[in-house]
N, C-alpha and C positions, 0 to 999 in steps of 0.2 A: 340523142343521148343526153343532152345538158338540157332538155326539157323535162325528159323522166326522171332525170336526178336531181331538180328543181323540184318537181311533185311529190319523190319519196324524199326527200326534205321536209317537205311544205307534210305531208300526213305525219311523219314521226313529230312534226312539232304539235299539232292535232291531236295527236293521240295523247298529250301531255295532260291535256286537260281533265280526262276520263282518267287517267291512271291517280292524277295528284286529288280528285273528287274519291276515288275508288278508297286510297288512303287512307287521307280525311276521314270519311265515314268509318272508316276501322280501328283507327290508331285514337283520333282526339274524340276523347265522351263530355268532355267539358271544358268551357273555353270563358273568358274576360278580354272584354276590349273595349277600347273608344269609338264611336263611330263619328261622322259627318254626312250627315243627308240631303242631297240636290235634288227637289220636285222639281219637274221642269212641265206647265202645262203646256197643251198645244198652242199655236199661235194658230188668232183668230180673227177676220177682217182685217186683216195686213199689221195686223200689231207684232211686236217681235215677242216672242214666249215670256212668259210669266217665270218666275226664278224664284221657291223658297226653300234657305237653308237651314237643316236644324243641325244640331248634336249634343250628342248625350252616352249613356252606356251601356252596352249587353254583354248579357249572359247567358249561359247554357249547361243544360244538362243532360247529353243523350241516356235515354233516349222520351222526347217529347216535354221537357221542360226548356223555359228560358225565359228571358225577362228584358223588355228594353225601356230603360228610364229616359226619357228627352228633357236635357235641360234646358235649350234653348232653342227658339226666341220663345217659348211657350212648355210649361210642365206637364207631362203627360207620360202616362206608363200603361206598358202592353205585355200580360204577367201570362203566362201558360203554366199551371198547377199539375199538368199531368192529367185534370179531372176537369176543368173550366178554364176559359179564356178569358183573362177580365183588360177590360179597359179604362182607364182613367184618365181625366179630361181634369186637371185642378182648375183653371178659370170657371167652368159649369159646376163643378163640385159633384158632376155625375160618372158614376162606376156601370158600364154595361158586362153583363154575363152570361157568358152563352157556352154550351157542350164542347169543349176543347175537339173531339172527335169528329165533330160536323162541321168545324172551321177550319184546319190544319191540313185534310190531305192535298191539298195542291196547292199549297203556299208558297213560296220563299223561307220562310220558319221551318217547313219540312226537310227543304234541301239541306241545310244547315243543323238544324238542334233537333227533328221530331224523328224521321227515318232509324230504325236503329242498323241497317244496312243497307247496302245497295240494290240490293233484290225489293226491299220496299217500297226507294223510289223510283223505280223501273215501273212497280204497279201502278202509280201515279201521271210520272213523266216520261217522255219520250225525251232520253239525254244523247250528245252527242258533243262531240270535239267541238271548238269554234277556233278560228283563227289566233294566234299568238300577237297580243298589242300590250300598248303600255309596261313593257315589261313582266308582265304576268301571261299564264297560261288560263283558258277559259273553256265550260263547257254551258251550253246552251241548254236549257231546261224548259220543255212545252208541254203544260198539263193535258191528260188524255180527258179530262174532262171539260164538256164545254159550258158546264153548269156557269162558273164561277167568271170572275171579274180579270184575273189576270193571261194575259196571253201570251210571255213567255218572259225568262228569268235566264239571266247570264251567273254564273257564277267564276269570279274569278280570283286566281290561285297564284304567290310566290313560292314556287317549290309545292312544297307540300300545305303551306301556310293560309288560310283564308285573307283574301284581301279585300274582296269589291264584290258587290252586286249591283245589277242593272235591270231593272224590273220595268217593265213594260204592262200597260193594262191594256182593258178593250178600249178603256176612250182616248187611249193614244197617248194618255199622262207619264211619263219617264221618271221614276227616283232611283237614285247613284247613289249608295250605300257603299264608303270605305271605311275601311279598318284600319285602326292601329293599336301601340302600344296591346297586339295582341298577347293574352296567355294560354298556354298551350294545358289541359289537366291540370287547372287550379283547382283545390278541394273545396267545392262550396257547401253549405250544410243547407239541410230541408229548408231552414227558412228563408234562404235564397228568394225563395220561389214560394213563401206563402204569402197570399196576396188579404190583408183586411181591411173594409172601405173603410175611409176616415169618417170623422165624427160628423151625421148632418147629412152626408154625401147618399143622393137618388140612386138607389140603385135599382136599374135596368136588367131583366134578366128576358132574354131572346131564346 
């Protein structure tokens, strides 16, 4: 008896994840926050893991816009127009530009700012509960595609609130995306999200 009552426990807290994700996609169409970003490469010939930390800020606009500016240790911004995906590198001075729609469905940006509902990212990911840590509730996210580079995305939730991601790729590399100082349906206007290369600056189009 105090086993099974232990497990229906243990899945209502499970089930938190998928309900506060299910939310999320319905209620916030657009959002402002801080982030902080932990790469952690693999350790390799006995060395202990590699560790680089960035942050900077994002934005969103469901459904399929957002924007993440990196201000530290290095300038860098990663703009979704709705129409193209641009990227910018200010130390190279190079802008790459590639079909927002050929980069986006099985990202981590999906889960987040591109899906305009849950039925979306269902076509994409194979989503599920994950265990309750940190204080936050989380749902697991494994693209059904095996084209791409990443191999599975935590997404995790205060309440209803975005807090963390934990992205996984194929070559084992881990980055820790938290949030803060989140906004819930702040108004941002179009040019949020319109991206113009700077003066000078390669632009790359893929």
């Amino acid at each position: 008896m105090v086993a099974a009552t232990l497990l229906a426990v243990a899945g209502g807290a499970w089930a938190g994840g998928m309900e506060s994700l299910e939310t999320f996609v319905k209620t916030v169409k657009s959002g402002r926050a801080d982030f902080t970003q932990m790469v952690t490469a693999p350790a390799r010939d006995g060395e202990a893991p590699r560790v680089k930390t960035s942050t900077g800020t994002f934005e969103f606009q469901r459904p399929g816009k957002f924007k993440f500016d990196y201000k530290k240790p290095f300038a860098q911004s990663i703009v979704a127009d709705g129409q193209s995906l641009w990227l910018y590198d200010a130390d190279l001075n190079q802008v790459t530009q590639r079909p927002q729609a050929q980069a986006l469905g099985s990202t981590p940006a999906a889960l987040i700012a591109s899906a305009a509902d849950l039925g979306a990212l269902k076509r994409d990911f194979t989503l599920e509960s994950a265990p309750e840590r940190d204080g936050l509730q989380w749902v697991k996210a494994i693209p059904k595609s095996k084209d791409g580079q990443l191999q599975s995305v935590q997404v995790g939730f205060q309440g209803d609130a975005l807090s963390a991601l934990e992205i996984l790729d194929s070559f084992g590399q881990r980055s820790v995306l938290k949030f803060n100082k989140v906004e819930v349906n702040p108004a941002l206007g179009a040019s949020t999200f319109a991206f113009k290369a700077p003066a000078g600056a390669d632009v790359v189009k893929q």
